[in-house]
C-alpha positions as CSV (number, residue, x, y, z in Angstrom):
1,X,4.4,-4.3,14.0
2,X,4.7,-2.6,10.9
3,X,3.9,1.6,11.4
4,X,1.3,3.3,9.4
5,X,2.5,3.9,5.7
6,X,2.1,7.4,5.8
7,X,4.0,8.4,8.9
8,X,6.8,6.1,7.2
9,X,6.6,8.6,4.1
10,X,6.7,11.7,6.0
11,X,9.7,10.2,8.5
12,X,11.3,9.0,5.1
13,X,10.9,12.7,3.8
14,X,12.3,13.9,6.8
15,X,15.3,11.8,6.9
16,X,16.3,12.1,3.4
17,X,16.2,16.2,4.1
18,X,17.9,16.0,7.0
19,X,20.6,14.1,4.8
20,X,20.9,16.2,2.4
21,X,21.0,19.7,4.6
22,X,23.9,17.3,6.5
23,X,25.5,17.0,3.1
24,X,25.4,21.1,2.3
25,X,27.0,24.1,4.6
26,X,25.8,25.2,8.2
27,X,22.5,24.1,8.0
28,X,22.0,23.0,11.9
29,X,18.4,25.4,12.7
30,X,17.1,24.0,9.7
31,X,18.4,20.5,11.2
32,X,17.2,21.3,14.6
33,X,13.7,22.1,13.4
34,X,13.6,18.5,11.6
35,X,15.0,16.7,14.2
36,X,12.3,18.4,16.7
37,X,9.6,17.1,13.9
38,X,10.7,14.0,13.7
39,X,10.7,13.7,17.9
40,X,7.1,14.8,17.7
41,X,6.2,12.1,15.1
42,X,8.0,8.9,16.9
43,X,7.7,10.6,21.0
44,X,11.4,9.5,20.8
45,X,13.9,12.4,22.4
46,X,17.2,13.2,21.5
47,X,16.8,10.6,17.9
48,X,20.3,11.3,17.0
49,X,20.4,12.5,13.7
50,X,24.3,12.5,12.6
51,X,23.3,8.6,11.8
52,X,21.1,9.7,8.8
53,X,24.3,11.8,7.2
54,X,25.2,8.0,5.3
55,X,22.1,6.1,6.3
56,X,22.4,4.7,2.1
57,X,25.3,3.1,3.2
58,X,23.6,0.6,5.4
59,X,20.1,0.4,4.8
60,X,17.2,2.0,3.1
61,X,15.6,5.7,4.2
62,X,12.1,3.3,4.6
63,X,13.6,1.2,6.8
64,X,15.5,3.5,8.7
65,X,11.7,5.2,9.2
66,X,10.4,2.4,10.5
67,X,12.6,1.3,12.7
68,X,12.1,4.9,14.2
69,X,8.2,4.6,14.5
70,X,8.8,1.6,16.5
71,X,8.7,1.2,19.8
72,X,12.5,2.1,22.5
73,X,13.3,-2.2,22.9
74,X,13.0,-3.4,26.5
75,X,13.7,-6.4,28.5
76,X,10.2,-7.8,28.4
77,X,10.7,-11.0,30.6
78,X,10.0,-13.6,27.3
79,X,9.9,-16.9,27.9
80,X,12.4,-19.6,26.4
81,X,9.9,-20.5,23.9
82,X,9.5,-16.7,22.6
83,X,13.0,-16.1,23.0
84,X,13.4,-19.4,20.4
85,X,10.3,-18.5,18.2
86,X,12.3,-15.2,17.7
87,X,15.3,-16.1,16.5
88,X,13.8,-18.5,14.4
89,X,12.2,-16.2,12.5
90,X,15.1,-13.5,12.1
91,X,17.4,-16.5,11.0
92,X,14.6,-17.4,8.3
93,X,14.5,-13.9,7.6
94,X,10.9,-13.5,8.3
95,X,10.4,-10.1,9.7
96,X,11.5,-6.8,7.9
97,X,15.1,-5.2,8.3
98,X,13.2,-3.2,11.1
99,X,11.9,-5.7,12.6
100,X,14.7,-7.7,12.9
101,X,16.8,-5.0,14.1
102,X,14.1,-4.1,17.1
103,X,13.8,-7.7,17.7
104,X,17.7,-8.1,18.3
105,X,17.9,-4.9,20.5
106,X,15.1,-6.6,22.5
107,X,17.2,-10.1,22.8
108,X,20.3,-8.6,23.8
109,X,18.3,-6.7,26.2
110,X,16.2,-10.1,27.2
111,X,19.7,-12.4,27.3
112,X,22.6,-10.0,28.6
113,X,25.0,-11.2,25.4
114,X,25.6,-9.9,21.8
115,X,22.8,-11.9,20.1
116,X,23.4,-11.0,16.7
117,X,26.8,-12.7,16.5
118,X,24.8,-15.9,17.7
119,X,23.0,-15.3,14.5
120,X,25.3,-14.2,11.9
121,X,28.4,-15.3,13.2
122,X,27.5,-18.5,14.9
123,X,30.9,-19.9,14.6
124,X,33.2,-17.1,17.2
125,X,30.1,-18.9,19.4
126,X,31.5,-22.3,18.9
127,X,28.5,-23.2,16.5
128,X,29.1,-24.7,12.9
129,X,28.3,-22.0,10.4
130,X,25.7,-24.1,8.7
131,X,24.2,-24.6,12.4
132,X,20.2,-24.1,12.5
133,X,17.8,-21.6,14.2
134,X,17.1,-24.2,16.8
135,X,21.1,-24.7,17.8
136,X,21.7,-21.2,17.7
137,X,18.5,-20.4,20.4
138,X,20.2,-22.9,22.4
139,X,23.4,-21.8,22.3
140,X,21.7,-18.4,23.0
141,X,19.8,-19.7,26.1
142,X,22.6,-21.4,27.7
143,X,25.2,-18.6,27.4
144,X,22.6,-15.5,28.5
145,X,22.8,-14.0,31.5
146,X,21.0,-14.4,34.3
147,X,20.0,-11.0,36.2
């Protein structure tokens, strides 16, 4: 799933820019004429760029890129067995920071609930914190709703 490397550059450029006019005085055409770029590049509208002011603080301009080159998550109708093959691999870490974020959106979309506490926080979900990928996809399928 991972984007071309050289659209990642050129949304990383952007981003860091957009960062740093956020940083400085009234920059906001400047902004705007980014932001409109950076629609073109990902066909995302409206990519709401107040999030990049900090983006350091929580993750790395790269990632932040590629999770914006990937695709608006959707409920896509997975199957139990995809739903579980999923969370398997976030919990053993095995897609990127973007991935795993996209892959989260699309659960919570899939399963109705707040996934990611599942995952991280598996006991406010009545798991043990040392419970496995295979408990919390349980967990996960028998608390989702159905709709």
């Amino acid at each position: 799933m991972a984007a071309d490397v050289n659209k990642i550059n050129e949304v990383s450029r952007i981003i860091e820019r957009i960062a740093e006019l956020m940083n400085g005085g009234d920059n906001s055409a400047e902004i705007n004429v980014l932001k409109l770029r950076l629609e073109e590049i990902t066909g995302k509208n409206n990519i709401d760029v107040d999030n990049f002011r900090d983006f350091w603080a929580f993750t790395s301009v790269e990632s932040l890129a590629e999770r914006l080159l990937m695709p608006n998550a959707k409920k896509m109708n997975l199957s139990d067995d995809r739903i579980t093959e999923i969370i398997r691999k976030i919990c053993l870490c095995d897609y990127s920071e973007a991935e795993t974020d996209y892959w989260i959106e699309v659960l919570e979309k899939e399963t109705g609930i707040c996934v990611s506490d599942y995952i991280y926080f598996p006991y406010t979900k009545g798991l043990e914190i040392t419970a496995t990928e295979e408990e919390i996809a349980r967990t996960v399928l028998l608390d989702r709703k159905l709709y």
